[in-house]
C-alpha positions in Angstrom: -0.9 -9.0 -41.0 0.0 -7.4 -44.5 3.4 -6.5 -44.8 4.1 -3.2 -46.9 5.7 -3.2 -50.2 9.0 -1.9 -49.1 9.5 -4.7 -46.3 9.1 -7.8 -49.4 12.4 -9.4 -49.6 11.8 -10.5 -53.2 11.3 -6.6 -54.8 13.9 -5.5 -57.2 14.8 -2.8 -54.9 16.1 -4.9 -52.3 19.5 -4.3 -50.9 20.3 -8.6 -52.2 19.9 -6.3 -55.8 20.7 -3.0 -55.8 24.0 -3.5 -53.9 26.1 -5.9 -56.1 24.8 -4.1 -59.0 26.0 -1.4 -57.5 29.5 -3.0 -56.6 29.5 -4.2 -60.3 29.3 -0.4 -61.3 31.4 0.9 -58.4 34.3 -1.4 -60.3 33.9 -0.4 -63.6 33.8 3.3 -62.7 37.2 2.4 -61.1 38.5 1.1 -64.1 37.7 4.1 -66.5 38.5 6.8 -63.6 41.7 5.0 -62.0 43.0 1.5 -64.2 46.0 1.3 -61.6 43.4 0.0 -58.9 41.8 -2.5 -60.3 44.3 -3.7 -62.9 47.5 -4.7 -61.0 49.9 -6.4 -63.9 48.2 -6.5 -67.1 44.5 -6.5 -68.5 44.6 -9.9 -69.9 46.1 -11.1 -66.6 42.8 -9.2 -64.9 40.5 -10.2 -67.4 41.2 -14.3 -67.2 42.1 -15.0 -63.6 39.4 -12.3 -61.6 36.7 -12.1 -64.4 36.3 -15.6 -66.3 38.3 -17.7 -63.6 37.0 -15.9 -60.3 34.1 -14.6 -61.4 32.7 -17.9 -63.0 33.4 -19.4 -59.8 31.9 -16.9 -57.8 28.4 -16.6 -59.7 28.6 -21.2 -59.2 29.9 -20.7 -55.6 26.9 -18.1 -55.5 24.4 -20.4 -57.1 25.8 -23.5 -54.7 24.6 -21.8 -51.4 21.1 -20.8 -52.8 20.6 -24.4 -54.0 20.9 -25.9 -50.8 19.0 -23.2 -48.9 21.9 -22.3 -46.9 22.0 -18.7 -44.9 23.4 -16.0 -47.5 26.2 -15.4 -44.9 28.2 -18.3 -46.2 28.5 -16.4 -49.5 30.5 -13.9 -47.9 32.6 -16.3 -46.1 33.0 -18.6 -49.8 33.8 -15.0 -51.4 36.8 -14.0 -48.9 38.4 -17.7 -49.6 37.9 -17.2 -53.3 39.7 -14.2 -53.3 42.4 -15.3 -51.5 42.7 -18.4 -54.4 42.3 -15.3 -56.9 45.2 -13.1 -55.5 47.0 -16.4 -55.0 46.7 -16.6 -58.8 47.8 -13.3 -60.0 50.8 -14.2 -57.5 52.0 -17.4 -58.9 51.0 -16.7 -62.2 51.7 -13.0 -63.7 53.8 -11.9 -60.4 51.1 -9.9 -58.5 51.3 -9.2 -54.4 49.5 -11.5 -52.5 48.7 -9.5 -50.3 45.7 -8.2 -49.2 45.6 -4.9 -50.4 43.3 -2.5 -52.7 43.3 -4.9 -55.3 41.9 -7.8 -53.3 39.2 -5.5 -51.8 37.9 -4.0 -55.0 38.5 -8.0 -56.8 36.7 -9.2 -53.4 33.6 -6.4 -54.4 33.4 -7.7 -57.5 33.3 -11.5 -56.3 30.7 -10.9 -53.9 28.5 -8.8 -56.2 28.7 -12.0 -58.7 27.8 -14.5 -56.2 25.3 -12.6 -54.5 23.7 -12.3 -58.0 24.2 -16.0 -58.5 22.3 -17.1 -55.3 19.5 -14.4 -56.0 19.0 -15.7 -59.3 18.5 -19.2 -58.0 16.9 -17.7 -54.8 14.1 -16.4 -57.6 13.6 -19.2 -59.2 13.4 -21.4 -56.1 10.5 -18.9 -54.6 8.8 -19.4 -57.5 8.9 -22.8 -58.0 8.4 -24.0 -54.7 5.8 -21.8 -53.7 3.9 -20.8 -56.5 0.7 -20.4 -55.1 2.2 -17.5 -53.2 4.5 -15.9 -55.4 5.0 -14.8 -59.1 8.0 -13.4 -61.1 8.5 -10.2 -61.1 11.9 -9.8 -63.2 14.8 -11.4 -63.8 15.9 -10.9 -60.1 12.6 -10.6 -58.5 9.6 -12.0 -57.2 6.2 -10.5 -55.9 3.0 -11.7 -53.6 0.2 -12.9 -56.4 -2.6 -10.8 -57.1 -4.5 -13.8 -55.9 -3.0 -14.7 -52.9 -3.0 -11.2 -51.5 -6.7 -11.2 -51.7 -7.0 -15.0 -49.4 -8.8 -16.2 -52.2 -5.8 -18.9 -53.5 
């Protein structure tokens, strides 16, 4: 039974894609339209403890579940603890609120939408790898049925 292109869980249009880059853009538009919601003390305080700090951990934490072929699921749940370490930051360290609020929810968008590019970058390669008889690259974030395989002759 052929699936149809649309249904292939490795295009570039799938929601594993277009969604955190979408949350990624969401963010930024946030930032130029309304600073006040994303940036809560300072810049710098934003820039090293929710981009370098948070976001470095949540591309690895991202990268971590993939590896081990674990459900996507627990990316979400690894992302909702990070955050809470990230606000916990800004807390103790610049005098943020540590509570959840509309900072944590747009810093948790941007944490997912790292790690859920993290895991499909590894999730890519892995398809590839492991399977390479069935699948090809297709991108950087993608993968696609070979030519050769949709045809029964591999």
């Amino acid at each position: 039974m052929a699936s149809t292109p649309l249904a292939h869980p490795g295009r570039f249009a799938a929601p594993m894609v277009i969604l955190p880059l979408l949350g990624v853009a969401v963010v930024l538009a946030l930032f130029i339209v309304r600073p006040g919601l994303v940036v809560e003390v300072s810049l710098g305080d934003f820039m090293l403890v929710t981009l370098f700090l948070g976001g470095g951990a949540a591309w690895l934490t991202g990268r971590a579940v993939a590896k081990g072929w674990s459900p996507y699921w627990q990316v979400v749940i690894y992302c909702l603890l990070l955050t809470g370490a990230v606000r916990f930051c800004h807390f103790a360290l610049f005098q943020g609120t540590l509570a959840f609020d509309t900072h944590a929810a747009v810093e948790f968008i941007l944490l997912l939408s790292l790690a859920t590019l993290g895991f499909r970058a590894v999730r890519r390669k892995q398809m590839i790898e492991r399977y390479d008889w069935l699948y090809e690259p297709a991108g950087t974030l993608a993968w696609r049925t070979r030519a050769d395989a949709q045809d029964g002759t591999a």
